[in-house]
C-alpha positions as CSV (number, residue, x, y, z in Angstrom):
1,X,24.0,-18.9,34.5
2,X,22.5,-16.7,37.5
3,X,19.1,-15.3,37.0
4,X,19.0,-11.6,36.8
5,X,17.7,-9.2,39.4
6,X,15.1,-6.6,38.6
7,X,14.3,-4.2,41.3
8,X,11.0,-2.7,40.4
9,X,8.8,-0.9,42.8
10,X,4.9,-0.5,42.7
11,X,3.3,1.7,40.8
12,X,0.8,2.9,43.7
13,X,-2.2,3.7,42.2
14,X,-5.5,2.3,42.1
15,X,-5.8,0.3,39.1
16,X,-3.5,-2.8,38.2
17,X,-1.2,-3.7,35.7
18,X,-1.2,-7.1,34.6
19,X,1.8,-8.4,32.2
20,X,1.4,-11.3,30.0
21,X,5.1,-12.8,28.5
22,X,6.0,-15.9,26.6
23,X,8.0,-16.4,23.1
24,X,5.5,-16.2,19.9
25,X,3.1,-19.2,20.2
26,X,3.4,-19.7,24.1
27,X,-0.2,-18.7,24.3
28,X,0.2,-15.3,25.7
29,X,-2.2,-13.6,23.5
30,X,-4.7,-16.1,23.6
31,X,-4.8,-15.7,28.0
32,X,-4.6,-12.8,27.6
33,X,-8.1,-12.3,25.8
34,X,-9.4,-14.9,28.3
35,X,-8.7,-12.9,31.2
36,X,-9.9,-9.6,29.4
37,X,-13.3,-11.4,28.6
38,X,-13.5,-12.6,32.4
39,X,-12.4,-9.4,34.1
40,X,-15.1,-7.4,31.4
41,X,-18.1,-10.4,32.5
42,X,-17.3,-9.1,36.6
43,X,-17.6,-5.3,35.0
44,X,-13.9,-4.2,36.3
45,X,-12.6,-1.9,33.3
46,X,-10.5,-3.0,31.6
47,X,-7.6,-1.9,28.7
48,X,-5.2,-4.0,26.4
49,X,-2.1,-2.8,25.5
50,X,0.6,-4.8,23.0
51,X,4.2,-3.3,23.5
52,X,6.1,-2.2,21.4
53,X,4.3,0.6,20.0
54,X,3.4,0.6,16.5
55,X,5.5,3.4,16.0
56,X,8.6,1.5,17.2
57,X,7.6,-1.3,14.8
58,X,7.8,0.5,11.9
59,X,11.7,1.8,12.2
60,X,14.2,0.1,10.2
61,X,16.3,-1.3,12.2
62,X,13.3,-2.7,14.1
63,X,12.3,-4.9,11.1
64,X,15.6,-5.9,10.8
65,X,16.1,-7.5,14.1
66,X,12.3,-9.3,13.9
67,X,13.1,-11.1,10.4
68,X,16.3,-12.4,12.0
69,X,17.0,-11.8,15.9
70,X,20.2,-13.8,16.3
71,X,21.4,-13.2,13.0
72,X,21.2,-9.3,13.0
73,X,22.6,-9.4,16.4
74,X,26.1,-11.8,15.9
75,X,26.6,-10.1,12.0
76,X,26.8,-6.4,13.9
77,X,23.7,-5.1,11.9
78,X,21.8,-4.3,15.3
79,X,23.6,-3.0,18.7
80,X,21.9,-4.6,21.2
81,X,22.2,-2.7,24.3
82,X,21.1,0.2,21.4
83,X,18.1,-1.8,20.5
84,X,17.1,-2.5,23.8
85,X,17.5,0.9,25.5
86,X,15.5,2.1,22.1
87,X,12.4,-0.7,22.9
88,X,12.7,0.4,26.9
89,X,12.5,4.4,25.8
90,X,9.1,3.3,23.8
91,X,8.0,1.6,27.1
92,X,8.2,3.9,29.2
93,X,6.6,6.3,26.7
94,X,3.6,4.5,26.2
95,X,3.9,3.7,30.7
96,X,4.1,7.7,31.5
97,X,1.6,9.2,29.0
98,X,-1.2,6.2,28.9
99,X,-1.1,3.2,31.4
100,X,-0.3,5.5,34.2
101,X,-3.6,7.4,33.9
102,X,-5.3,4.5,33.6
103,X,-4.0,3.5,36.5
104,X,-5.0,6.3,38.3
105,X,-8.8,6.1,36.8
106,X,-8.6,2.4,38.5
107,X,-8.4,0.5,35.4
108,X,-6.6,-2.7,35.0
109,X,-4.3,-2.9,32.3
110,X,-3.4,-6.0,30.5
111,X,-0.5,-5.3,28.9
112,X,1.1,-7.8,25.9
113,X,4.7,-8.1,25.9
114,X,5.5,-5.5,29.1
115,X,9.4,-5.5,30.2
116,X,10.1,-9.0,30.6
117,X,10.4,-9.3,26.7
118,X,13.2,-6.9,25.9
119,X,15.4,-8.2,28.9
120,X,14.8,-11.6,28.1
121,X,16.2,-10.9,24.8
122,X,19.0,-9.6,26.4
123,X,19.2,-13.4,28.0
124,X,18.8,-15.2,24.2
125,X,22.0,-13.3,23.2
126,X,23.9,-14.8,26.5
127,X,24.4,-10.6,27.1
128,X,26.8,-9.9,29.8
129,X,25.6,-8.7,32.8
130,X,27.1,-5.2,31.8
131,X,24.4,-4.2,29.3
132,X,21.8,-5.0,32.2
133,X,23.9,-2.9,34.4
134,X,23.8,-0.3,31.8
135,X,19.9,-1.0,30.9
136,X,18.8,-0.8,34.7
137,X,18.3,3.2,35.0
138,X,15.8,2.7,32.2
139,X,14.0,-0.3,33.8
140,X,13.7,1.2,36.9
141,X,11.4,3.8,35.3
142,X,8.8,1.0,34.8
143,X,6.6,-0.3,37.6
144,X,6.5,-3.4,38.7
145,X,3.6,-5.5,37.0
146,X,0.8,-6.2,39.9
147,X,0.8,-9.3,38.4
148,X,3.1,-10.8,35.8
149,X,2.2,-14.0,34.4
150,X,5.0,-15.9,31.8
151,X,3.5,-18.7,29.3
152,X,5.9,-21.5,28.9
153,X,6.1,-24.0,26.0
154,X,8.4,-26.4,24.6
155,X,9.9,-24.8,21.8
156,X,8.8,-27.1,19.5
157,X,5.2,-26.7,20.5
158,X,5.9,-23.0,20.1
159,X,7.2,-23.5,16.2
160,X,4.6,-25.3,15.5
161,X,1.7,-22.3,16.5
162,X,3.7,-20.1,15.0
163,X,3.9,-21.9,11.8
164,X,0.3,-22.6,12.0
165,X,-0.4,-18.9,11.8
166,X,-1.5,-17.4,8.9
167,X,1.0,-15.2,6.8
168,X,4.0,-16.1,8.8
169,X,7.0,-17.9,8.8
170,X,9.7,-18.5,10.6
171,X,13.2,-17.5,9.0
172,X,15.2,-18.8,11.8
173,X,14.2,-22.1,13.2
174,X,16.7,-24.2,14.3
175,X,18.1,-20.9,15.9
176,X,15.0,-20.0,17.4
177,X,14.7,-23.3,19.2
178,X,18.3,-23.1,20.9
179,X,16.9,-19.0,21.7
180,X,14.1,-20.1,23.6
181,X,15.9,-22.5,25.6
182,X,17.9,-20.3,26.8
183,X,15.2,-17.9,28.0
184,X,13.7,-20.1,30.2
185,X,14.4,-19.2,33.5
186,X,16.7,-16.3,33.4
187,X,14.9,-13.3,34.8
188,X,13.7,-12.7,38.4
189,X,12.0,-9.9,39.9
190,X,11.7,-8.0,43.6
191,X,9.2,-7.3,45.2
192,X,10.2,-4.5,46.6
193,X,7.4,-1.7,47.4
């Protein structure tokens, strides 16, 4: 399997944008409040942003691809390439009319789950490269983090946290494990300014 090219381009202003990715219980959320509390100690300003939007996370069909994501997919009850160019359009949403003032106001901007997460469920359903060639247009709208930083796991360990959580449960585990196998290692990214 070849790794897929994104070819972002900087965003150009004076703050930063820094993107935290992993499957659930990599770790992502916990670093990601670690590097909030040390960028807030050294006074730079700083704002946290999860992605998807609530909003999003509220439709229908939305629900219906997070209780089962290779399930919903392979049974036909969730387009893909629909359900990603839907999560992308909510991106660059929240990008254009909030992180990109920040931005410009010189904050940084830790941001949970940016674009690597909807492409690399493109990569768990083995997507042909196609739908990313059909999904690029949209992903070229979003800058390119000034730092992106991907917490890896085992998948077991990953189960496990998640598990461990309270209030949640896993409805697809054996699936999930084989899912993020497959992510590992599948996306790349230019550096093109």
């Amino acid at each position: 399997r070849q790794p897929w090219h994104l070819d972002l381009s900087s965003h150009g202003l004076p703050g930063k944008i820094i993107s935290f990715s992993g499957v659930d219980g990599s770790g992502k959320t916990t670093t990601l409040r670690l590097a909030r509390a040390f960028l807030r100690a050294r006074g730079v300003p700083t704002k946290v942003f999860k992605l998807p939007s609530r909003g999003l996370k509220e439709q229908e069909w939305f629900r219906v691809y997070s209780a089962d994501p290779l399930g919903s997919v392979r049974k036909g009850h969730i387009d893909l390439t629909a359900m990603c160019a839907m999560v992308l359009g909510d991106r660059i949403m929240t990008v254009r009319s909030v992180l990109l003032p920040l931005l410009g106001r010189g904050y940084t901007v830790l941001v949970d789950r940016y674009l690597f997460t909807p492409v690399a469920e493109l990569v768990m359903h083995e997507a042909p490269p196609r739908v990313l060639d059909d999904l690029m247009p949209l992903i070229r709208h979003l800058p390119r983090p000034d730092l992106a930083l991907f917490a890896h796991v085992s998948p077991d360990q990953a189960l496990d946290r998640v598990r461990g959580r309270a209030g949640e449960e896993d409805p697809a585990v054996a699936e999930l494990r084989t899912a993020v196998d497959l992510v590992h290692g599948g996306i790349e990214v230019s550096e093109t300014l």
